[in-house]
N, C-alpha and C positions, 0 to 999 in steps of 0.2 A: 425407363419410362414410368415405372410405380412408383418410383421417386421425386420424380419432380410433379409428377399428380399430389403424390401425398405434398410436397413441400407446396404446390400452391391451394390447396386444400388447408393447412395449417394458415398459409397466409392471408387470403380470404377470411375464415375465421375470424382472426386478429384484426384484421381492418374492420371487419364487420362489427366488433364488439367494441371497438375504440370511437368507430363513428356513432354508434350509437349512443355510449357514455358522452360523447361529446356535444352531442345534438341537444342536449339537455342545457334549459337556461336555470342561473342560479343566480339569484339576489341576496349576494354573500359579498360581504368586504372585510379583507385580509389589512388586520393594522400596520404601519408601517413596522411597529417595533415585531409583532411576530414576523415577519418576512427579516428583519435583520435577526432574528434569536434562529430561523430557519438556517441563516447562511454560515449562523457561527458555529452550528453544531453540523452543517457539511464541511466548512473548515477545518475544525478538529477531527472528523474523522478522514479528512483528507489526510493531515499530516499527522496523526497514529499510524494509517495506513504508508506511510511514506518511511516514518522511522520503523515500522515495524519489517519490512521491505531491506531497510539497509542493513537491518541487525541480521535480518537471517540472510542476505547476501554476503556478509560479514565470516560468519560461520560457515557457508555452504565451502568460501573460497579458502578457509582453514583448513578444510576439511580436507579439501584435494592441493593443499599445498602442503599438509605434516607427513602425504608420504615421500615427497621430493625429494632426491639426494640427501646427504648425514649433513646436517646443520651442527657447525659446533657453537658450544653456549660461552659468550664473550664473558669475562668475571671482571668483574670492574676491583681494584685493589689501592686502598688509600695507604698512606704513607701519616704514622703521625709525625707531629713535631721534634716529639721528643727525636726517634729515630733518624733521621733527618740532621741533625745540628751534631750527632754524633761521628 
């Protein structure tokens, strides 16, 4: 029961300080070019956050797959010419 007082307590709060931030008028105009420089730098950090996600997904799945059964290591073995024709 002291938990869902406190969690409506937090959320009350939050409403309360959002509506009131919001109730406020502002005679501001956002140029188009800053709303497109907005989008580009949550773009990029979208896909930093995306590559940086695969690389350590990447790793994690190394991780728990180098102790798996004896892997043996294939050796690749060329053949020159010379030998060959002999």
């Amino acid at each position: 029961m002291k938990k869902i007082v406190l969690n409506l307590g937090k959320f009350m709060y939050f409403f309360c300080a959002m509506f009131m931030m919001m109730s406020f008028y502002s005679q501001a105009y956002i140029d188009p070019s800053a709303t497109t420089y907005v989008i580009q730098a949550v773009g990029a950090v979208v896909i930093a956050l995306g590559a940086m996600l695969t690389v350590f997904r990447h790793k994690i799945a190394a991780f728990f797959k180098k102790g798996k059964g004896t892997e043996e290591k294939k050796e690749i073995h060329f053949e020159d010419d010379e030998t060959k024709s002999e």
